[in-house]
Z-matrix of the N, CA and C atoms (Angstrom, degrees):
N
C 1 1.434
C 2 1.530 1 109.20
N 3 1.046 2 128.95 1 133.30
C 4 1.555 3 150.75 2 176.76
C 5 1.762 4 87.37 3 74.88
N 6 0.801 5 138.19 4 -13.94
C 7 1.454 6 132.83 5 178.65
C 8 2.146 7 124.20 6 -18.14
N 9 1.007 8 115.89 7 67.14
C 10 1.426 9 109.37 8 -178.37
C 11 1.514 10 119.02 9 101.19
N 12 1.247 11 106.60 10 9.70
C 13 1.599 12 108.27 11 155.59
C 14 1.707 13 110.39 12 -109.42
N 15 1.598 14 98.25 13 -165.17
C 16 1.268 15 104.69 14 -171.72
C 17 1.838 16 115.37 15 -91.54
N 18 1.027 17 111.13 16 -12.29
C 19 1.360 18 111.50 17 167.45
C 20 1.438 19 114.60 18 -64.19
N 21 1.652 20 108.68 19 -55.12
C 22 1.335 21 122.24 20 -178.55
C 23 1.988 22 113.00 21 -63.23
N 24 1.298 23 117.33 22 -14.71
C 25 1.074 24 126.55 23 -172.70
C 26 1.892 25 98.53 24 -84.13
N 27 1.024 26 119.31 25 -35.56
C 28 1.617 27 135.92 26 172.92
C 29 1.422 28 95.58 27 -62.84
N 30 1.348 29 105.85 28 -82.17
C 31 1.545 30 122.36 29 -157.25
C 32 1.842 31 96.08 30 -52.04
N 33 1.290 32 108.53 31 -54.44
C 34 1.819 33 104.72 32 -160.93
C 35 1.890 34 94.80 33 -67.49
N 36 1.045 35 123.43 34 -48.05
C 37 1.607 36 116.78 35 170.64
C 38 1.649 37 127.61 36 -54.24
N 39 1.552 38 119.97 37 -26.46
C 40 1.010 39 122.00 38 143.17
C 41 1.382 40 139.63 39 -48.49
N 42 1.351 41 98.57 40 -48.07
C 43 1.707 42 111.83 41 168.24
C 44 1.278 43 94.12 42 -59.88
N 45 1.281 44 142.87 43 -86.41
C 46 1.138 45 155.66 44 -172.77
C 47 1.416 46 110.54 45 -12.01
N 48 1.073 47 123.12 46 -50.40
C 49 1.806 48 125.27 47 -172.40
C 50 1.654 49 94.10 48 -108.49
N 51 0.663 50 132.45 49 -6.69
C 52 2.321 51 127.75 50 166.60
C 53 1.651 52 91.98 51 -97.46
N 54 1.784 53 131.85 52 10.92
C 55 1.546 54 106.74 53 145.44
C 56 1.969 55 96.60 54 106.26
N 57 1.382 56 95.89 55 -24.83
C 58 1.427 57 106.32 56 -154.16
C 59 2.230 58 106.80 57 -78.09
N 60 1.018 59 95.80 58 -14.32
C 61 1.745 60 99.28 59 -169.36
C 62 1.559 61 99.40 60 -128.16
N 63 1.248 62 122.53 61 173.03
C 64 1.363 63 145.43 62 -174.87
C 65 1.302 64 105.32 63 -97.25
N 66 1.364 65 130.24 64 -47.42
C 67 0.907 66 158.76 65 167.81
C 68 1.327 67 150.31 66 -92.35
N 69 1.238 68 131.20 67 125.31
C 70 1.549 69 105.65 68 -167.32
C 71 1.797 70 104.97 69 -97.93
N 72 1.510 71 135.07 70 32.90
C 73 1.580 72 120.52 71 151.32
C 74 1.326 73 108.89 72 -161.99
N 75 0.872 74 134.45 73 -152.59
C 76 1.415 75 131.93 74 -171.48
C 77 1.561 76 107.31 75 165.48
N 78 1.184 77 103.01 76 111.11
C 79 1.631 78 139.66 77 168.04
C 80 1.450 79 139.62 78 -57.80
N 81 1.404 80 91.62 79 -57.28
C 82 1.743 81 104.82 80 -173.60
C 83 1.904 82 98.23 81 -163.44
N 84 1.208 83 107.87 82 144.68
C 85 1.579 84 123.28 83 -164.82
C 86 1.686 85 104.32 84 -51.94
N 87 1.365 86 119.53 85 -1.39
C 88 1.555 87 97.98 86 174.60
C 89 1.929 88 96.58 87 -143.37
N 90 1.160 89 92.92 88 44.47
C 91 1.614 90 100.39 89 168.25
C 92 1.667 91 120.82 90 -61.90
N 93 1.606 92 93.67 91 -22.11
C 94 1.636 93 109.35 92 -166.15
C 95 1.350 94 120.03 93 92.25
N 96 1.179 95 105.58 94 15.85
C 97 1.671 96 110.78 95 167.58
C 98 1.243 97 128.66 96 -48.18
N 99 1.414 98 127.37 97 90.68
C 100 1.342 99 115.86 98 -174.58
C 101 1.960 100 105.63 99 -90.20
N 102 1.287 101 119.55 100 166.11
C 103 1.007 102 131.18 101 138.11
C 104 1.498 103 138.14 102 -136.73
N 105 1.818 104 107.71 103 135.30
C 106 1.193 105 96.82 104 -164.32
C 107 1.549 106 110.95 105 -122.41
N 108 1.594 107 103.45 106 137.83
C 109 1.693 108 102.22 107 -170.95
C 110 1.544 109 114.17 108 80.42
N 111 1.452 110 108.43 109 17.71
C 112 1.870 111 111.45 110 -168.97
C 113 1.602 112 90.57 111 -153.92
N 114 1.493 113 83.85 112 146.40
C 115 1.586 114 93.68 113 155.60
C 116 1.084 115 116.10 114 -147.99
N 117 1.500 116 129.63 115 137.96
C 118 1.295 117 113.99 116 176.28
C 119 1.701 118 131.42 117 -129.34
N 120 1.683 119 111.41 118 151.96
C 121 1.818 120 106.87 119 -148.58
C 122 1.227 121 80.70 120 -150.30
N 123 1.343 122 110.43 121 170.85
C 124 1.359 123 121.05 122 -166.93
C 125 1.961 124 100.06 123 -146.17
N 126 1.092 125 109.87 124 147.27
C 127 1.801 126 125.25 125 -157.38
C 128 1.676 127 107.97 126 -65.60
N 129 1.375 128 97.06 127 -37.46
C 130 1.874 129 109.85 128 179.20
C 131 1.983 130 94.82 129 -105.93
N 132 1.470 131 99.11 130 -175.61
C 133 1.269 132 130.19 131 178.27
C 134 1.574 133 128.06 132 -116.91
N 135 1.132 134 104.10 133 -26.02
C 136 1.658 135 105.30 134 170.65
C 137 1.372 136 101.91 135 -132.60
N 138 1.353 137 99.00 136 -173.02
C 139 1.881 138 127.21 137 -178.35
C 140 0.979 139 106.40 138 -56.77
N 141 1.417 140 176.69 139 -103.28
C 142 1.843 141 157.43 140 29.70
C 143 1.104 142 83.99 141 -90.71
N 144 1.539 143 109.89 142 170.86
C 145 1.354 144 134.51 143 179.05
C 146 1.609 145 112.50 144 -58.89
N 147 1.060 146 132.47 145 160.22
C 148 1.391 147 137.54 146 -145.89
C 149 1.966 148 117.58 147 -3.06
N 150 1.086 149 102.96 148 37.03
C 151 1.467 150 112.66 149 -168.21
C 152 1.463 151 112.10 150 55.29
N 153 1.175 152 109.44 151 52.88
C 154 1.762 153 120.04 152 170.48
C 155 1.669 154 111.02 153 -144.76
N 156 1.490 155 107.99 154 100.42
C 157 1.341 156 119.47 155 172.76
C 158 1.473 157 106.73 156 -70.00
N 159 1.341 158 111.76 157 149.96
C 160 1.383 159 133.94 158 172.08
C 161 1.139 160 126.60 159 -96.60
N 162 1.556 161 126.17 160 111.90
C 163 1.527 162 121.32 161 -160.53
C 164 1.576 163 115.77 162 -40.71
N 165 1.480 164 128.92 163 -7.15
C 166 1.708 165 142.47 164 162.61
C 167 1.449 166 107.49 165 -51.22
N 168 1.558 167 112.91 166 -70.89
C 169 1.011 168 114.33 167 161.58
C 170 1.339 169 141.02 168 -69.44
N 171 0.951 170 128.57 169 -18.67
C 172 1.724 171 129.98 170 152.33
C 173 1.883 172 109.65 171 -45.26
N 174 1.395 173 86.90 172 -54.13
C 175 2.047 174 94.06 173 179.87
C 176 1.241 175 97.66 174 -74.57
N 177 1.446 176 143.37 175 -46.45
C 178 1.757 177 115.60 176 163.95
C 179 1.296 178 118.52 177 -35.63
N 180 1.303 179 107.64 178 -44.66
C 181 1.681 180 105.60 179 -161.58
C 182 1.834 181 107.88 180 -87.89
N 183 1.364 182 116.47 181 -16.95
C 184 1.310 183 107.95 182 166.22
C 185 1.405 184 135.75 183 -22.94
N 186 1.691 185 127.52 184 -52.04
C 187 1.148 186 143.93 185 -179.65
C 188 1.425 187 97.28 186 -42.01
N 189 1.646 188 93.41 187 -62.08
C 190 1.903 189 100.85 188 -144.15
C 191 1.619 190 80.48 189 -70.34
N 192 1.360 191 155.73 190 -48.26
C 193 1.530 192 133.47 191 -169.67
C 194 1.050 193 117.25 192 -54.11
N 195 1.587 194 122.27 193 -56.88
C 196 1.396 195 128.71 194 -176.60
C 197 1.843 196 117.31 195 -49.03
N 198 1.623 197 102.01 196 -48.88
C 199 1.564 198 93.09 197 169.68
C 200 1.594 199 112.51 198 -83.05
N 201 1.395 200 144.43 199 28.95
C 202 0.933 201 130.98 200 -174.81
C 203 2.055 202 87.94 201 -124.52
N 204 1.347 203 107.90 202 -30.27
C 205 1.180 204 104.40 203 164.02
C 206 1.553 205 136.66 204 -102.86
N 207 1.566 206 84.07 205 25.87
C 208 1.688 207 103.90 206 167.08
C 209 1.344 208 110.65 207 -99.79
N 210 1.695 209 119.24 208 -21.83
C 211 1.787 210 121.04 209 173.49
C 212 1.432 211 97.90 210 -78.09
N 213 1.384 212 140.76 211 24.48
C 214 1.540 213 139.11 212 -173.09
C 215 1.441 214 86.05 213 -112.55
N 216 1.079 215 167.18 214 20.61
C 217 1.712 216 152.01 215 -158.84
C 218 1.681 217 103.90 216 -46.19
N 219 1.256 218 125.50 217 -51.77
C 220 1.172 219 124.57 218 -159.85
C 221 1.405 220 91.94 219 -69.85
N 222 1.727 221 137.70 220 -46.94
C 223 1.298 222 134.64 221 -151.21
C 224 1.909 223 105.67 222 -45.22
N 225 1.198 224 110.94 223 130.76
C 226 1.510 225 124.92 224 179.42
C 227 1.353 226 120.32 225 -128.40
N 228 1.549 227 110.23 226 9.35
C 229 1.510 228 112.21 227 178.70
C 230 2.016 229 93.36 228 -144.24
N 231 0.980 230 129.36 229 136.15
C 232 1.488 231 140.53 230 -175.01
C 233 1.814 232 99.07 231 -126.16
N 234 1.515 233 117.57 232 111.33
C 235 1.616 234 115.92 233 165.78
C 236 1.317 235 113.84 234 -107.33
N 237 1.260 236 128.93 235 107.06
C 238 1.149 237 139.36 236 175.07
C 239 1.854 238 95.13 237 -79.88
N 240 1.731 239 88.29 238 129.19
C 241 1.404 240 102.86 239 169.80
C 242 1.542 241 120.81 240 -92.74
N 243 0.865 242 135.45 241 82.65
C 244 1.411 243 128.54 242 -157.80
C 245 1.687 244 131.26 243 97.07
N 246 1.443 245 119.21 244 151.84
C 247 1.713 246 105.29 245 -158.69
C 248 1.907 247 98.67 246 -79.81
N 249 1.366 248 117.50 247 -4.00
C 250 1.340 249 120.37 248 150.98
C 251 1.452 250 129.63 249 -33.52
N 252 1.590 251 100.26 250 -64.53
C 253 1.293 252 118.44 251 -167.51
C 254 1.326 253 94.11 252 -78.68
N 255 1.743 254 123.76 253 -47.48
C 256 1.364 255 100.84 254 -176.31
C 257 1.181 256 141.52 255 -33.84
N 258 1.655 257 81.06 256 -61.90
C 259 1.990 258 110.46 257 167.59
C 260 1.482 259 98.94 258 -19.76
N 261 1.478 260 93.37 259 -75.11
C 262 1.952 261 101.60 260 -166.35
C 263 1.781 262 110.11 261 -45.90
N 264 0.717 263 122.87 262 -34.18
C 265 1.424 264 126.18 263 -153.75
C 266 1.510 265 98.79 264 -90.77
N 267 1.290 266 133.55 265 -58.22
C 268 1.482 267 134.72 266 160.03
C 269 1.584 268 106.25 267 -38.37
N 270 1.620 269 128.74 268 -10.15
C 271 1.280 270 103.18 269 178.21
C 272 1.294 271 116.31 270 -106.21
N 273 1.147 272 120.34 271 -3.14
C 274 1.453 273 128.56 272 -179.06
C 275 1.995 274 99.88 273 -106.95
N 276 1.671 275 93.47 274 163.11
C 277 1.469 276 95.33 275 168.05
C 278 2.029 277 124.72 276 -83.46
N 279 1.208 278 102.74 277 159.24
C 280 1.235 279 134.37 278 9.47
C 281 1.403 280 111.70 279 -90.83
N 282 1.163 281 143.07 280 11.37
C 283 1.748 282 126.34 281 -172.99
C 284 1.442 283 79.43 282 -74.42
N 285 1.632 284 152.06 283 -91.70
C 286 1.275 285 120.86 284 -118.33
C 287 0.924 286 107.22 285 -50.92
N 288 1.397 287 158.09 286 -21.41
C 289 1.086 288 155.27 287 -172.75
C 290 1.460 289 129.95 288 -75.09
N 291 1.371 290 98.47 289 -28.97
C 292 1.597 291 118.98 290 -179.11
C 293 1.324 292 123.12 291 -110.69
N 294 1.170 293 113.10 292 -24.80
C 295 1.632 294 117.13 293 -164.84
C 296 1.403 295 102.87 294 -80.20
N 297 1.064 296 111.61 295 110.11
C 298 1.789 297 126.40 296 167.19
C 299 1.945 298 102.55 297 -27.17
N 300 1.532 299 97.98 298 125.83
C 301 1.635 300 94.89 299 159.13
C 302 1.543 301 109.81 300 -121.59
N 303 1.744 302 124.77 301 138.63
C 304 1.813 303 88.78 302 14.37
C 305 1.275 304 93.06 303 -75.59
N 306 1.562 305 93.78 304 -176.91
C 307 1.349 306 119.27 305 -177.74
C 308 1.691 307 103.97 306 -103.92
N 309 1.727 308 107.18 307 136.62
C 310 1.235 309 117.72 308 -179.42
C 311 1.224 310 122.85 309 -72.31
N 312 1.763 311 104.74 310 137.59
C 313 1.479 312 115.97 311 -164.94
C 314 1.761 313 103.71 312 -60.81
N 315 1.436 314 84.03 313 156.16
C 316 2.021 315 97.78 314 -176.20
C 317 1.761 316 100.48 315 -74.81
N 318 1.536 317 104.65 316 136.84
C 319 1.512 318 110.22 317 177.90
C 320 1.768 319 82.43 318 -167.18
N 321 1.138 320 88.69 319 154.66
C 322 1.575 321 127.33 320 -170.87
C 323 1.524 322 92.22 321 -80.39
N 324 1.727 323 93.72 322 124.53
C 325 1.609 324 97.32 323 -166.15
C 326 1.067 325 115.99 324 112.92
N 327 1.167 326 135.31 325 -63.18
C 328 1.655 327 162.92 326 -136.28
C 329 1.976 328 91.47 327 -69.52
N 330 1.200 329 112.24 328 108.96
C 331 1.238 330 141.64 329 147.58
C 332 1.538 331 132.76 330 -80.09
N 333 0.917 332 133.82 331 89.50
C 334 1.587 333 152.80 332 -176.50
C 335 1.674 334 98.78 333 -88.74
N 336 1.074 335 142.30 334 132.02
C 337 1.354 336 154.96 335 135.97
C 338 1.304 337 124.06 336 -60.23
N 339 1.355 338 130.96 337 106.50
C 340 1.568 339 131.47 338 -171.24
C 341 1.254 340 93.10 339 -125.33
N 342 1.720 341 94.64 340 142.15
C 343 1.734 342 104.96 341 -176.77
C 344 1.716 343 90.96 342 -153.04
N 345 1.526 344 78.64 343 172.05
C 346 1.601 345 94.07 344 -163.01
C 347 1.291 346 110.08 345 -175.90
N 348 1.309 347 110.26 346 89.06
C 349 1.597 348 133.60 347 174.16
C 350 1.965 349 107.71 348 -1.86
N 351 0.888 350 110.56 349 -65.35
C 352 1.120 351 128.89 350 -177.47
C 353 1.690 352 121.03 351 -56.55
N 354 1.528 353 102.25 352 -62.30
C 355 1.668 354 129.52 353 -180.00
C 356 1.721 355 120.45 354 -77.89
N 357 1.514 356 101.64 355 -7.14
C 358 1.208 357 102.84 356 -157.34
C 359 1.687 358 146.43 357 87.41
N 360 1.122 359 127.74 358 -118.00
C 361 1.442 360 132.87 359 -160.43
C 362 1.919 361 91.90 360 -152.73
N 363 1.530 362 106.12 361 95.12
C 364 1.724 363 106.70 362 163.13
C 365 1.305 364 126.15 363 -118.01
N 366 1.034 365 146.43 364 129.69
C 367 1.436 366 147.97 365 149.56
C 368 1.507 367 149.16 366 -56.27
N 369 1.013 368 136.21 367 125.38
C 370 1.098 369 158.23 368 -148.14
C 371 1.692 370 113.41 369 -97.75
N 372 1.008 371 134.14 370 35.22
C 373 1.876 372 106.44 371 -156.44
C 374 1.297 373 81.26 372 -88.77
N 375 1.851 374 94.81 373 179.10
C 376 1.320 375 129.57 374 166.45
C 377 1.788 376 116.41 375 -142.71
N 378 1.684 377 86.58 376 149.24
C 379 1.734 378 99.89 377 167.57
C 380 1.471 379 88.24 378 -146.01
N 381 1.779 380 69.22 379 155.96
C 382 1.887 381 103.34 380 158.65
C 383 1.194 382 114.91 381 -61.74
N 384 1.515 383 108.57 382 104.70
C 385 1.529 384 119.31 383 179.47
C 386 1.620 385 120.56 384 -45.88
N 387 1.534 386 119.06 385 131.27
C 388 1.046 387 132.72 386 -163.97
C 389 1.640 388 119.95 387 -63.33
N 390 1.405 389 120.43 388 26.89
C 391 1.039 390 142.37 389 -174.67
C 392 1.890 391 109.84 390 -53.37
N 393 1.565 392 115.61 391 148.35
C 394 1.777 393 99.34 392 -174.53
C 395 1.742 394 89.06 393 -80.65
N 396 0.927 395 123.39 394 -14.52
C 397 1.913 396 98.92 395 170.54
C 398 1.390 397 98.93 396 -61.71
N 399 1.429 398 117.81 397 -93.06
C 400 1.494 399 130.80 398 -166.54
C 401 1.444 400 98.33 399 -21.92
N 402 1.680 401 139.65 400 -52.54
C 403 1.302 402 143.29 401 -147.36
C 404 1.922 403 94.73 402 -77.73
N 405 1.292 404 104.89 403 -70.02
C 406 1.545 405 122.14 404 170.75
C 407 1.262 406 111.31 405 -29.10
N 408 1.375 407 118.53 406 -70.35
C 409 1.461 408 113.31 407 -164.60
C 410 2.269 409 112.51 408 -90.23
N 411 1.282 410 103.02 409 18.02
C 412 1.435 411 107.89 410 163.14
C 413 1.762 412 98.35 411 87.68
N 414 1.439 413 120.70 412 -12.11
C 415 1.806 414 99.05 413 -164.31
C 416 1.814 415 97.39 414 -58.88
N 417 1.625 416 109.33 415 -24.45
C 418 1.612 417 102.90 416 -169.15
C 419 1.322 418 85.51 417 -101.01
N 420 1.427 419 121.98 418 166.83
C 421 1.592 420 112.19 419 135.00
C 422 1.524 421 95.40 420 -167.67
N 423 1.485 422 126.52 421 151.70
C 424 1.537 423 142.53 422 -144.68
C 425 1.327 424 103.50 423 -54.88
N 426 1.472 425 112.10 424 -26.36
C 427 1.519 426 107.28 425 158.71
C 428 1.504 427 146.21 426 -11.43
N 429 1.485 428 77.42 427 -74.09
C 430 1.269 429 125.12 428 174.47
C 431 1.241 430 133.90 429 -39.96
N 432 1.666 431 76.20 430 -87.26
C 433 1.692 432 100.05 431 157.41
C 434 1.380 433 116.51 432 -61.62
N 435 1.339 434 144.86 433 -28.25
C 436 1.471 435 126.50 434 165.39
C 437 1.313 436 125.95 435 -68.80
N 438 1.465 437 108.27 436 -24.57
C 439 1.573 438 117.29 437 165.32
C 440 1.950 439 104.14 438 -62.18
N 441 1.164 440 126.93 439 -74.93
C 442 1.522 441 122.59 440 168.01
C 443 1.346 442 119.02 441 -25.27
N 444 1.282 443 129.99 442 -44.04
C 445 1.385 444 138.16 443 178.57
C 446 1.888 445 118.62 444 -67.97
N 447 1.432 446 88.53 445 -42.82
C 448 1.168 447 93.82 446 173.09
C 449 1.475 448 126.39 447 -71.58
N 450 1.512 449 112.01 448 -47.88
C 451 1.316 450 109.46 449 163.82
C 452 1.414 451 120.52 450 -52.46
N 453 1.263 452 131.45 451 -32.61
C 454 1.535 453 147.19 452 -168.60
C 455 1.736 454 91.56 453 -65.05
N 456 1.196 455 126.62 454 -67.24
C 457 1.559 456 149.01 455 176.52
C 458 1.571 457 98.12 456 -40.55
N 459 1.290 458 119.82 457 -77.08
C 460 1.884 459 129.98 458 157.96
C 461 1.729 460 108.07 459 -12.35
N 462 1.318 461 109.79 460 -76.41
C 463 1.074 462 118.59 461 -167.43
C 464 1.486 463 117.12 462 -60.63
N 465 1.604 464 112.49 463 -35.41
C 466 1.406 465 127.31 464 -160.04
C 467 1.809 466 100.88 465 -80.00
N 468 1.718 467 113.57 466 -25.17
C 469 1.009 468 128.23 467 -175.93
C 470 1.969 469 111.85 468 -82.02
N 471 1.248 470 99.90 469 -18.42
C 472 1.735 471 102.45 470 -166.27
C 473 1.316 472 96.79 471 -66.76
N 474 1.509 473 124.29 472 158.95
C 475 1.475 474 132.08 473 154.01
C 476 1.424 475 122.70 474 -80.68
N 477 1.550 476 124.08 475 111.82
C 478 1.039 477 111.27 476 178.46
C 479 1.515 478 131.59 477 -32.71
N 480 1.809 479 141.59 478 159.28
C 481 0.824 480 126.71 479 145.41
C 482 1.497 481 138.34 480 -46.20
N 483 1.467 482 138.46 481 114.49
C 484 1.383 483 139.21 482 176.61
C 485 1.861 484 101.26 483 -53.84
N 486 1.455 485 96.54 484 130.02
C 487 1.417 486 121.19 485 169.53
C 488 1.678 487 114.42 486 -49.90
């Protein structure tokens, strides 16, 4: 995923300096891209038409995220790239469960607290997906995004509260 375009050239160099990759880009599936303490998935399954999924297909593709981010148990920090992904991510657990309704509008930055008796204390942030519009015209810029990353890293590092 983001593999050899220009989004992924942002996003994998970001990782890269927040500690999180081996590497700062990634080309082709056996470049040696590691990542460490990250994983990364995306809300749908294919291309959609002009690269704009339709909230139809986002709720098709729900299942396959939720069980693919149910083999994550340890994960304690969730970055939604875009108010897309947010969307998606507030609909599965643990946010349905946690996320205050209503639920707060998507903005760059935006920290949500998710908890869960069981799992502990997880997080939610969001950024403006690393898209070459958003990148081009300044709404993102590495700034930014290294500030998000970093907090994500912060958070992922805290010790939960004892029961």
């Amino acid at each position: 995923m983001f593999t050899g375009d220009r989004s992924g050239d942002f996003l994998f160099a970001a990782l890269w300096r927040a500690g999180l990759a081996n590497q700062p880009g990634s080309r082709s599936l056996d470049d040696g891209l590691a990542l460490h303490g990250a994983y990364v998935t995306a809300a749908v399954r294919c291309a959609p038409p002009d690269n704009r999924p339709a909230p139809a297909e986002r709720d098709r593709c729900l299942p396959f995220l939720s069980e693919e981010l149910s083999l994550l148990p340890s994960a304690t920090v969730y970055l939604a790239l875009g108010a897309f992904a947010y969307a998606s991510l507030t609909k599965i657990p643990p946010a349905t469960r946690a996320v205050a309704r209503p639920k707060p509008p998507f903005a760059h930055g935006l920290e949500v607290r998710l908890s869960a008796a069981s799992s502990g204390v997880r997080w939610l942030l969001c950024s403006y997906h690393p898209s070459q519009r958003n990148v081009f015209t300044g709404l993102l810029t590495a700034e930014m995004f290294d500030g998000v990353l970093a907090r994500a890293v912060e958070l992922s590092r805290t010790e939960p509260p004892s029961a």
